[in-house]
C-alpha positions as CSV (number, residue, x, y, z in Angstrom):
1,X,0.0,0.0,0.0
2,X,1.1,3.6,-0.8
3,X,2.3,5.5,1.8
4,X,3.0,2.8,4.1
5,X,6.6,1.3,5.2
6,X,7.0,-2.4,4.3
7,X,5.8,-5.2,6.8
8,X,5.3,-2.4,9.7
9,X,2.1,-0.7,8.9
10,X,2.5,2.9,9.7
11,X,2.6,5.7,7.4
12,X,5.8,7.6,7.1
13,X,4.7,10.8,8.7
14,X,3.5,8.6,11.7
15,X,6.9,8.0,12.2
16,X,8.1,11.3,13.3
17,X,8.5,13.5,16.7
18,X,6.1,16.7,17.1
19,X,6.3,19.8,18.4
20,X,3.3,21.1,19.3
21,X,2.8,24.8,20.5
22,X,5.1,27.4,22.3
23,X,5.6,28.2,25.6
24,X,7.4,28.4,29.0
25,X,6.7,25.5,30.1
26,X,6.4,21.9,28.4
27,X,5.0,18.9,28.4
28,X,6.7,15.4,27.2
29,X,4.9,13.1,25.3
30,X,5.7,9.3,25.4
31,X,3.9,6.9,22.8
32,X,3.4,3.2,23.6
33,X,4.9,-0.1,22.8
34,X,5.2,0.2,19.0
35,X,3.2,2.7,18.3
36,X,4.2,6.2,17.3
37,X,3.8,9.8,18.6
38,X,0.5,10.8,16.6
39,X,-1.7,8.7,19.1
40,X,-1.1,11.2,21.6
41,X,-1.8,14.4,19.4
42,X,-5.0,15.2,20.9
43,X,-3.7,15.9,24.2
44,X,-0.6,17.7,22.4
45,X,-2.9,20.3,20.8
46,X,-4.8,21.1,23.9
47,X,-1.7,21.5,25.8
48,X,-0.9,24.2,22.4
49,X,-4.0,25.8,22.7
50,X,-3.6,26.5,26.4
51,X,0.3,27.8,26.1
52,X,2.4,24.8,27.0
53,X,4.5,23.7,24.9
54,X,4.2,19.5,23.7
55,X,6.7,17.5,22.2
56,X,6.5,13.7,21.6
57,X,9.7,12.2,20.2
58,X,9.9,8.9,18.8
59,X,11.3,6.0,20.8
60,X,13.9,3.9,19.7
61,X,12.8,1.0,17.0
62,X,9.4,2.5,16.8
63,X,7.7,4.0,13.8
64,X,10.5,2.3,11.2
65,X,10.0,-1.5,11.2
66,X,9.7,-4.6,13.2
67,X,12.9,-5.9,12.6
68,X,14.2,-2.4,13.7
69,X,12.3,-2.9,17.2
70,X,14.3,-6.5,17.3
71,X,17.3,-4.8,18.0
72,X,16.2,-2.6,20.5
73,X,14.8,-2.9,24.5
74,X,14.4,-1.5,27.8
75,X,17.5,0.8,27.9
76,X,17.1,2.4,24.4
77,X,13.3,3.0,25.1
78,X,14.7,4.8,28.7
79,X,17.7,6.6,26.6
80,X,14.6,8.0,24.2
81,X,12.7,9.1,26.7
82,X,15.7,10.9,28.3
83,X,16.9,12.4,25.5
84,X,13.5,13.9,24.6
85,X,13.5,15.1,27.9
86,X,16.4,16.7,27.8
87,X,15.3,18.7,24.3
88,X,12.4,19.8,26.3
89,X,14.6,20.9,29.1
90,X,16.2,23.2,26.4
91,X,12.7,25.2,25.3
92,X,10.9,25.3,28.6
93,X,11.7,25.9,32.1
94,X,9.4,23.5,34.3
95,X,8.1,20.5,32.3
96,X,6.3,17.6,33.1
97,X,5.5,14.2,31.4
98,X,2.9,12.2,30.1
99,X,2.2,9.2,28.8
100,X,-0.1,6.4,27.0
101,X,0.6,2.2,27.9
102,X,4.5,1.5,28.2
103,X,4.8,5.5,27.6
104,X,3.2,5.8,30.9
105,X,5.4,3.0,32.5
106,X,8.9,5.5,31.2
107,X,6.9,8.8,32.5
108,X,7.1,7.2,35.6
109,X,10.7,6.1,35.2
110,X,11.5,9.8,34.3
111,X,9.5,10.7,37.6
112,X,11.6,8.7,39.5
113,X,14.4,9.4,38.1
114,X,14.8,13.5,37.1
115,X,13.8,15.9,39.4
116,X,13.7,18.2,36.5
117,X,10.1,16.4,36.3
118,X,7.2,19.0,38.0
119,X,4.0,17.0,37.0
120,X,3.0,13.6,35.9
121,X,0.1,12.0,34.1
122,X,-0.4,8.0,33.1
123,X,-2.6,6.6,30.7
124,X,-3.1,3.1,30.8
125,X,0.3,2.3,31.9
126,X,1.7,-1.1,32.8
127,X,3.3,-2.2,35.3
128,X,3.0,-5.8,34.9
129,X,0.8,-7.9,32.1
130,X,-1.6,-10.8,32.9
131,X,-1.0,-12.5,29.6
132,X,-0.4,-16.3,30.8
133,X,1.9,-16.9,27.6
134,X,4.2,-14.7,28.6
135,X,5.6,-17.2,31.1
136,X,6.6,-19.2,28.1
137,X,8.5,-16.6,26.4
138,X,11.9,-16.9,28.1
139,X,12.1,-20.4,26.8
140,X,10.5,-19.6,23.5
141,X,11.2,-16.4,22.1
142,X,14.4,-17.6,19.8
143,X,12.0,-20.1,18.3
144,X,8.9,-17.8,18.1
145,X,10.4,-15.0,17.2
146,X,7.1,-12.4,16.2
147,X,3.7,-11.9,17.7
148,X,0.9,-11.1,16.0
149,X,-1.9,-8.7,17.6
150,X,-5.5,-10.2,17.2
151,X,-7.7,-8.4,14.9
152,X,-10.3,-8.2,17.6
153,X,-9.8,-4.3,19.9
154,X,-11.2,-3.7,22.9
155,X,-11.6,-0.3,22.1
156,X,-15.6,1.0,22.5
157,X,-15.3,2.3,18.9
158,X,-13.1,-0.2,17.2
159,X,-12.4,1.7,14.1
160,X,-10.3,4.1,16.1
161,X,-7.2,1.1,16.2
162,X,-6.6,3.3,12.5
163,X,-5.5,6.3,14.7
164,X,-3.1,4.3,16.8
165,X,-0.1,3.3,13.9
166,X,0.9,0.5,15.5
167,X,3.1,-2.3,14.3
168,X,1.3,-5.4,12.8
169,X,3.5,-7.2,14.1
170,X,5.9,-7.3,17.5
171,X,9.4,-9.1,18.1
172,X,8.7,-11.4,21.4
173,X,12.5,-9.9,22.3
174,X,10.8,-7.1,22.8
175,X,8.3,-7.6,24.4
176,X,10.4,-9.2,27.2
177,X,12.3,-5.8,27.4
178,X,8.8,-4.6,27.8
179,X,8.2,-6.9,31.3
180,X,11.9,-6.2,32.5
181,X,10.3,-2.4,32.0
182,X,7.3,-2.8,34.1
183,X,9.3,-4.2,36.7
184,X,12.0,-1.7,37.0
185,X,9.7,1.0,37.2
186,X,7.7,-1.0,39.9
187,X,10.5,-1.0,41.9
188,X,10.9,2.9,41.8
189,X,7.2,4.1,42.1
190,X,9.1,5.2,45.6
191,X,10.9,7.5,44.5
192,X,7.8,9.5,42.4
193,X,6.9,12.9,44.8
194,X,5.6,14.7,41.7
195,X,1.9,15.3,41.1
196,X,0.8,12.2,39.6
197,X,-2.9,11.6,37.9
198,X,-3.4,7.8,36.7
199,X,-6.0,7.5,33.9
200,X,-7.4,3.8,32.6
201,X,-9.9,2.0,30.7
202,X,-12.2,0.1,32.5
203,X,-12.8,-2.1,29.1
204,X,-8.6,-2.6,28.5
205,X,-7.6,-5.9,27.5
206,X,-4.2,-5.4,27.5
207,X,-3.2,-3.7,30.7
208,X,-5.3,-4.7,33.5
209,X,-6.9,-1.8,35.3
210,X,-5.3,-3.3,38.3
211,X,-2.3,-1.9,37.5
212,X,-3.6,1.4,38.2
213,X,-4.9,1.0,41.7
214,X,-1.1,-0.8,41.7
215,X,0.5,2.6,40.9
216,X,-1.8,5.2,43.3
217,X,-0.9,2.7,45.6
218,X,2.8,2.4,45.5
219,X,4.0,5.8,44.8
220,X,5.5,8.3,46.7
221,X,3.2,11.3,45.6
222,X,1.2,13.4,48.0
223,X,-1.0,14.6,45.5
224,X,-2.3,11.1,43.4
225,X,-5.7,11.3,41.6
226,X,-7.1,7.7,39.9
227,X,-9.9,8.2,37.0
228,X,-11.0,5.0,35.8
229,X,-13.1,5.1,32.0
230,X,-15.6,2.6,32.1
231,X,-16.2,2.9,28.3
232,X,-12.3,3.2,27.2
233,X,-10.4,0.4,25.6
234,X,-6.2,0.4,26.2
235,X,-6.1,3.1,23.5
236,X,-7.8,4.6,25.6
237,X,-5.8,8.2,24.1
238,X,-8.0,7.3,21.0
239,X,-11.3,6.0,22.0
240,X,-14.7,7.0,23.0
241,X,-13.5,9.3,25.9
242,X,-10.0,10.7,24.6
243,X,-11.8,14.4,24.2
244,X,-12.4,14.2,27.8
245,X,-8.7,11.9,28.7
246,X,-6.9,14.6,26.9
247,X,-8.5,17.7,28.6
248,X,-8.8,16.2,32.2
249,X,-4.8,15.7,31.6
250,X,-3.8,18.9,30.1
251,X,-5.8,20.7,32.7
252,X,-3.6,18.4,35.3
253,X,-0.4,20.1,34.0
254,X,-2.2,23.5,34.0
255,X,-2.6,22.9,37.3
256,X,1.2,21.8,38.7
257,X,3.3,22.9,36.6
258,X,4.9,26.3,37.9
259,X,4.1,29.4,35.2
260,X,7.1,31.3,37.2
261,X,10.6,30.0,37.1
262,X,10.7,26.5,38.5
């Protein structure tokens, strides 16, 4: 098909960081597990609207090819995040971080781990999946070497999976990198102080909401809010609710993030 890189599934302007907006202070934007920064768009142009400024870079071995995610894992994803971060850090003087599925899993390993971080908010982030296959995957990932999503979304309006870019296809490398992930961050949900509002799906199929009550629960925040969409699928930034996701978060960041020097 036109327009589309071969065997990944995502067109080639999918594949690129935005900037979104102007502004003293900013926002980062972290896509999922290989998907690409337009499924967080909505929530980039309200932040524009309202003054802040949103970029979303694009994580290592997303938004090129499978095989280019195959060569890639945990570290690279956390070196992406950092770096776009730290391009942020050059624009804007207090910032904050958001983020949808394993997006939300780094935003709360940049939490953790920069101070430079005023304000956080998850959507549908992992922590740990319930998948009972993945048990088998240390043992069989050189032999199975690709996953295949099922056609079947949760998402309440199902042709909305269009908006997400996501590969067709996933390296089961990495999505072992994706567990070791979840659990390194579960280990420093400590060490997050910063305003922190969780958003999930009640209808997610992927990420159990569990893990959300997991992350209010374990973090170090005095100020934690939960908001649980009973209509929203995992994509939850591009379902039935993401109008309200995207507004409920950009007014978070209104909120905590300091207009005067931080």
């Amino acid at each position: 098909m036109a327009g589309w890189k071969d065997s990944a599934g995502i067109p080639e302007w999918a594949g690129r960081p935005l900037w979104l907006g102007d502004g003293p202070r900013g926002v980062l934007l972290l896509h999922g597990f290989a998907g690409t920064p337009p499924e967080l768009i909505r929530l980039g142009e309200w932040l524009a609207a309202h003054g802040i400024l949103a970029h979303a870079p694009l994580l290592a071995g997303h938004g090129t090819s499978p095989e280019e995610m195959a060569r890639t894992g945990a570290d690279d994803w956390i070196r992406s995040a950092n770096q776009g971060l730290d391009e942020l850090l050059t624009h804007c003087r207090a910032v904050g971080v958001a983020g949808q599925s394993m997006g939300g899993t780094l935003a709360l390993h940049l939490a953790a781990t920069r101070p430079e971080v005023r304000a956080v908010v998850t959507q549908a982030a992992m922590l740990r999946l319930s998948d009972w296959r993945l048990r088998l995957l240390p043992a069989l990932h050189p032999l199975v070497r690709w996953d295949t999503p099922s056609p079947r979304v949760d998402l309440y309006l199902p042709e909305r999976v269009r908006m997400l870019h996501s590969y067709r296809r996933r390296p089961t490398r990495a999505i072992l990198q994706l567990v070791r992930l979840g659990r390194l961050v579960e280990r420093e949900l400590r060490a997050v102080w910063q305003p922190l509002l969780v958003l999930h799906g009640g209808r997610d199929g992927v990420v159990s909401p569990a893990n959300a009550d997991q992350i209010v629960g374990l973090v170090g925040s005095s100020i934690r809010e939960l908001r649980l969409f009973p209509r929203s699928g995992h994509g939850m930034s591009v379902d039935v609710d993401s109008a309200e996701v995207a507004e409920l978060a950009g007014r978070w960041f209104v909120r905590h993030l300091p207009e005067g020097p931080a």
